[in-house]
PATISE-613215 format. One record per residue (C-alpha): x, z, y negated; residue in three letters. Coordinates in steps of 0.5 Angstrom, whole numbers. Example, Ala and Ser with C-alpha at 12.3 -4.5 7.8 and 13.67 -1.06 7.14 Angstrom:
BEGIN
((25 16 9) 'ALA')
((27 14 2) 'SER')
! end
This chain:
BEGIN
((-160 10 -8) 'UNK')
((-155 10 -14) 'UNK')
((-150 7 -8) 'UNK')
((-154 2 -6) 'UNK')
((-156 0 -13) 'UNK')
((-148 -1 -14) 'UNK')
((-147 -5 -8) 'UNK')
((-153 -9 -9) 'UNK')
((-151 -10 -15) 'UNK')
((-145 -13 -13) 'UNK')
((-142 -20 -14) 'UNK')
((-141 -24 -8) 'UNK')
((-134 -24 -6) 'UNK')
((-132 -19 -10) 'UNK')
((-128 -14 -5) 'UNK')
((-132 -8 -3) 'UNK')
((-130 -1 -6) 'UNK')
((-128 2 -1) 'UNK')
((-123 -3 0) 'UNK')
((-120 -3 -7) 'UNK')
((-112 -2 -6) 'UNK')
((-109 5 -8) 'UNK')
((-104 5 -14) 'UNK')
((-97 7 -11) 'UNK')
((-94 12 -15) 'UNK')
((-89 10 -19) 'UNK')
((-82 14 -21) 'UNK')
((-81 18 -15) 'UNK')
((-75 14 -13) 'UNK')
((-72 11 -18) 'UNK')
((-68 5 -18) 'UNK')
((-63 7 -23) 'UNK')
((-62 14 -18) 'UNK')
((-56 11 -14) 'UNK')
((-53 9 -19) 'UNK')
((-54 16 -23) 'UNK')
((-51 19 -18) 'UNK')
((-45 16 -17) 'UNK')
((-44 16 -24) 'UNK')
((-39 22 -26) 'UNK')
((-34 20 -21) 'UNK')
((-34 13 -23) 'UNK')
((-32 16 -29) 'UNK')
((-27 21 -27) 'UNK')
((-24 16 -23) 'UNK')
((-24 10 -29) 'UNK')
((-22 16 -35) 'UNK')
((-16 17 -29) 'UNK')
((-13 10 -28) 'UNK')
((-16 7 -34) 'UNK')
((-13 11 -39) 'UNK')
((-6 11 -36) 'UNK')
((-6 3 -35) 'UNK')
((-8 3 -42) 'UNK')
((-3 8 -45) 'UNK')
((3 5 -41) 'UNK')
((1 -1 -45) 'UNK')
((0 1 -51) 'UNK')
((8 5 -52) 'UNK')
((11 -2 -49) 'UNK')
((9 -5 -55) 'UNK')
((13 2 -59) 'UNK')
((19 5 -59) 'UNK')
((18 12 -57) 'UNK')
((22 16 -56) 'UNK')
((22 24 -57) 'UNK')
((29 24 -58) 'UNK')
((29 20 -64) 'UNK')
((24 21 -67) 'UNK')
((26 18 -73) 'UNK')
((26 11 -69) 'UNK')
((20 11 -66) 'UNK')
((15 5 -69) 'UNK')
((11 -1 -67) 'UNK')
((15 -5 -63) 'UNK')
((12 -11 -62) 'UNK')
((14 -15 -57) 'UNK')
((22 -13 -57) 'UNK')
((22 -8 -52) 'UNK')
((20 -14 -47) 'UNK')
((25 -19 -50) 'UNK')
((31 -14 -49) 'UNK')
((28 -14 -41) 'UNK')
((29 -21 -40) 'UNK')
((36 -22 -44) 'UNK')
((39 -17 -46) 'UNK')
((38 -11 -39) 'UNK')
((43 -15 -34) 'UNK')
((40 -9 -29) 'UNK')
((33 -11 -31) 'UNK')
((35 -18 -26) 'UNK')
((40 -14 -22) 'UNK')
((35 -9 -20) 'UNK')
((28 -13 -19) 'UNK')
((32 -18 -15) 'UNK')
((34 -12 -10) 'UNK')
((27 -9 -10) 'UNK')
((25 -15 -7) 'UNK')
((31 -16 -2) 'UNK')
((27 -9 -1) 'UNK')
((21 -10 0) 'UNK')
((22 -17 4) 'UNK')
((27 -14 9) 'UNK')
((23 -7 10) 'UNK')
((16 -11 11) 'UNK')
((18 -15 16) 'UNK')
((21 -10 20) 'UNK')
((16 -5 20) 'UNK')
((10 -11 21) 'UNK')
((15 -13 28) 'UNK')
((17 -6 30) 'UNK')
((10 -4 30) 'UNK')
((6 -11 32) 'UNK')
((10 -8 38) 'UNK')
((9 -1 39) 'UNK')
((1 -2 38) 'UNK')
((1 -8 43) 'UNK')
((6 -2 48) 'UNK')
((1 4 47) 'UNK')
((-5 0 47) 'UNK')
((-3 -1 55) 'UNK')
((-7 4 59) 'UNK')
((0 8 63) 'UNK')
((0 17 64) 'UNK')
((2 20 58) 'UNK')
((0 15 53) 'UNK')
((-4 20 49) 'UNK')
((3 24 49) 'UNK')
((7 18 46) 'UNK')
((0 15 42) 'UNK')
((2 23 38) 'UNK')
((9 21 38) 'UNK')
((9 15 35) 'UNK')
((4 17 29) 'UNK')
((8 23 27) 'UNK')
((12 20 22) 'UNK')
((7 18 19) 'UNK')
((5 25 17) 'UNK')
((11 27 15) 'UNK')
((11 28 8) 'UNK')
((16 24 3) 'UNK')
((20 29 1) 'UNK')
((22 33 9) 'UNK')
((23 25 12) 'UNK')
((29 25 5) 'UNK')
((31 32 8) 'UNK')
((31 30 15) 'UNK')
((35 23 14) 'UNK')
((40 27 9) 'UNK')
((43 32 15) 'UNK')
((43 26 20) 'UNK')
((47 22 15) 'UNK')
((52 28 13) 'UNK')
((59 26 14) 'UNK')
((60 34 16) 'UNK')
((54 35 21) 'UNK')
((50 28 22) 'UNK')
((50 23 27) 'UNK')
((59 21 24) 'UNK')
((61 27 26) 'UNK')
((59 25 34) 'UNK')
((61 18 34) 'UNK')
((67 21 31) 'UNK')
((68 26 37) 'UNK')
((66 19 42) 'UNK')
((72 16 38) 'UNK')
((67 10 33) 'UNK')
((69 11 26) 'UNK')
((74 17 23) 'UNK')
((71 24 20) 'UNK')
((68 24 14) 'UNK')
((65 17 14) 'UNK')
((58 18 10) 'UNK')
((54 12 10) 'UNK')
((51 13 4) 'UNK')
((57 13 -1) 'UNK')
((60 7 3) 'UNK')
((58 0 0) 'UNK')
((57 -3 6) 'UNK')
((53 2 10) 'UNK')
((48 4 5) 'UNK')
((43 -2 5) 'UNK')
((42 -2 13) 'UNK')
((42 7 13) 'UNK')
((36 7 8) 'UNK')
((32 2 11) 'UNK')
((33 6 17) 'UNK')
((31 11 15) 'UNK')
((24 9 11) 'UNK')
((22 4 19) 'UNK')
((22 11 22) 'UNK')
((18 12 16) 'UNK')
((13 6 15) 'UNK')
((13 3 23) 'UNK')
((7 8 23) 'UNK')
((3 5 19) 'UNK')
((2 -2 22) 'UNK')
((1 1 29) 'UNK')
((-4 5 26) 'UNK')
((-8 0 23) 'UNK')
((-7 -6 29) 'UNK')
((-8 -2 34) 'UNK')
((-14 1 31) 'UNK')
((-16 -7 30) 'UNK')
((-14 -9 38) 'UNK')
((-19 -3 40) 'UNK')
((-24 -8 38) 'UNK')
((-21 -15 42) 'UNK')
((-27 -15 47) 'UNK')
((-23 -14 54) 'UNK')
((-28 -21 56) 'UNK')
((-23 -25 53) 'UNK')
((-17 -23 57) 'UNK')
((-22 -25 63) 'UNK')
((-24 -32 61) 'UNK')
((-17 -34 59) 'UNK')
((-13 -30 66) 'UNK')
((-19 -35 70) 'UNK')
((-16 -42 66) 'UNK')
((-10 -40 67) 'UNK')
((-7 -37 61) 'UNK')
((0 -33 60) 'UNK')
((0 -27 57) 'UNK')
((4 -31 52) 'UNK')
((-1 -35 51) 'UNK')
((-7 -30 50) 'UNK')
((-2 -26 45) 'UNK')
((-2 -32 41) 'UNK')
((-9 -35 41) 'UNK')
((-13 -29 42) 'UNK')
((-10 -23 40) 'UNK')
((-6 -25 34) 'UNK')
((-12 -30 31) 'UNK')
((-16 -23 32) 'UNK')
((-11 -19 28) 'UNK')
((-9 -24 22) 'UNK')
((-14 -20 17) 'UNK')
((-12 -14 19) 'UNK')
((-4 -16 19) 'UNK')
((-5 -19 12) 'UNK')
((-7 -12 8) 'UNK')
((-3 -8 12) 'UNK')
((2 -12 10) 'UNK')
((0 -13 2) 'UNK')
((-1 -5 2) 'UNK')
((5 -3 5) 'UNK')
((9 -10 0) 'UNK')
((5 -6 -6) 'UNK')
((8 2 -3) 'UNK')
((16 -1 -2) 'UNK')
((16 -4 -8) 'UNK')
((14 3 -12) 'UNK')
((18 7 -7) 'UNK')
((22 12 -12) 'UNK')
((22 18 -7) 'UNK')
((27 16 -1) 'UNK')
((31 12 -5) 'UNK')
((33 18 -10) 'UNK')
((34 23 -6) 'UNK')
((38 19 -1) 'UNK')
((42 15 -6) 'UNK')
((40 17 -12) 'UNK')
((41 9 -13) 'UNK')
((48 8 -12) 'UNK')
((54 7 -9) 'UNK')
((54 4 -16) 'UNK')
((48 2 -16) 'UNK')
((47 -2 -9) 'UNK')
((40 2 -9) 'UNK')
((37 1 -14) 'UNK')
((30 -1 -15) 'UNK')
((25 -4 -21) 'UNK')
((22 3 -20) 'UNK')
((27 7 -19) 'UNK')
((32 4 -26) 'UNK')
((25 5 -30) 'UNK')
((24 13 -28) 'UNK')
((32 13 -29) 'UNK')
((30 11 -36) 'UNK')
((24 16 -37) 'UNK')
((26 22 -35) 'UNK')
((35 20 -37) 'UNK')
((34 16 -42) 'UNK')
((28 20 -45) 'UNK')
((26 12 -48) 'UNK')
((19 12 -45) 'UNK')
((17 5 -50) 'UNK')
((23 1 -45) 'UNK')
((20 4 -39) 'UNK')
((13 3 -41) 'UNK')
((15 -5 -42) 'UNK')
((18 -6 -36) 'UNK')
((13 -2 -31) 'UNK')
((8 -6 -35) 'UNK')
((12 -12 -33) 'UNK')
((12 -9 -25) 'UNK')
((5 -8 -26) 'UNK')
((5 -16 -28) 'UNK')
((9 -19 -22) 'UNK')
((5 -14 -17) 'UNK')
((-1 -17 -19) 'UNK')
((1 -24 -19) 'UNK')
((4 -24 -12) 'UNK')
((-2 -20 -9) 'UNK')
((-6 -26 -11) 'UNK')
((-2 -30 -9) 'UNK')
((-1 -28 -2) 'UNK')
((-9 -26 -2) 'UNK')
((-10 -33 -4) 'UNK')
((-5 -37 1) 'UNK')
((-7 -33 7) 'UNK')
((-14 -34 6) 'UNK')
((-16 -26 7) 'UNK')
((-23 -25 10) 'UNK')
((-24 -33 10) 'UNK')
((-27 -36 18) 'UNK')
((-21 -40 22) 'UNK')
((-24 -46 23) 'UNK')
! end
């Protein structure tokens, strides 16, 4: 009777009690979970790149140096005025790091342009030579300066048997000869860097639907001709951050160079990086070295916009 009463009591189109939609509960799934979550190693990863970037800037304005404590102080800017007039190595080196990068980009994108293209082809042992191919690329930076360092004794490396074949005399060291140098460690770092470009394009030539070869074999295409209007376009943003990386990586590279030459014959060899570690460690004056990996990071950041802005990376081709 009650029930009835209630509905009769109703007002018309007022919706029916048994059609009176539920509440949804709410703070089961919060929408700050995600971000909760994430949240202490987002910390962890700004407290070890933040403070670092933040310090190294702080002493480039200080003369710090532990040595000589008596001389340590707020330095304004003059640890970067020193760079630009009065360190003649500061230019000398900054010019060959980006002789450096340059020469070992270039060649490293080309020859691995080419072994990505090669070892993507369907022939019996490509599992074999895709694994040969890439094993440089596993090897750790110091065993790759070990390995070059014994091909180019002068005494047991590769000398010694052009020497026995009648090329060049014994006790030819390429890496104390001015003329030689250059070309025997960008030798050794390609055996190092080719890796890392043909890993990554072939995994993006994986991706470039076999249709396209089809339809352009049916026009009439040359290989040629599919290379560079299907395969190269396919590859563009691929070949764009590989590079920027890999330009990044070179200009930074301390290891290879420090162990082979240790920046000589007088001075060939030295990079940027590796004139700022020989201040650190050497010299013990981490202000001037601060300013000058500060200027580094500058010049780094500069032309990585540059070239992400130029080469319209991850834009459509129209």
């Amino acid at each position: 009777m009650a029930q009835a009463a209630a509905v009769a009591k109703r007002p018309p189109g007022a919706p029916s009690p048994a059609r009176v939609p539920r509440r949804r509960r709410t703070g089961a799934t919060p929408r700050r979970l995600p971000y909760l979550l994430i949240a202490p190693a987002a910390l962890l990863m700004l407290g070890f790149i933040a403070y670092p970037v933040l310090s190294v800037f702080y002493y480039s304005l200080q003369h710090y140096n532990p040595t000589k404590p008596w001389r340590n102080g707020f330095a304004g800017f003059e640890n970067f005025v020193t760079a630009f007039t009065s360190d003649p190595q500061f230019w000398s080196t900054l010019g060959f790091s980006l002789q450096w990068v340059v020469v070992e980009v270039t060649l490293q994108l080309l020859l691995g342009l080419g072994l990505a293209l090669i070892v993507n082809q369907t022939f019996v042992g490509r599992a074999l030579s895709r694994a040969m191919v890439f094993s440089p690329w596993a090897v750790s930076g110091v065993l790759t300066s070990t390995i070059w360092l014994l091909i180019y004794n002068s005494q047991t490396g590769i000398t010694r048997y052009l020497a026995d074949m009648g090329i060049g005399s014994y006790g030819t060291s390429w890496l104390s000869d001015t003329s030689t140098v250059f070309p025997a460690v960008v030798t050794a770092e390609l055996w190092r860097g080719v890796p890392f470009f043909a890993i990554l394009i072939l995994a993006d030539l994986q991706s470039v639907s076999k249709d396209l070869y089809e339809a352009a074999e049916v026009d009439g295409a040359s290989r040629i001709r599919q290379f560079f209007h299907i395969t190269l376009p396919h590859l563009k943003d691929a070949i764009i951050l590989s590079t920027l990386l890999r330009a990044v990586w070179e200009f930074n590279n301390v290891d290879l160079l420090y162990t082979l030459t240790g920046g000589g014959p007088a001075g060939e060899t030295t990079t940027l990086p590796l004139r700022i570690a020989s201040i650190a460690v050497d010299s013990h004056d981490f202000g001037y070295a601060s300013a000058l990996t500060s200027i580094a990071f500058v010049i780094l950041l500069f032309c990585s916009m540059v070239y992400l802005r130029l080469s319209k990376f991850g834009g459509d081709d129209k």
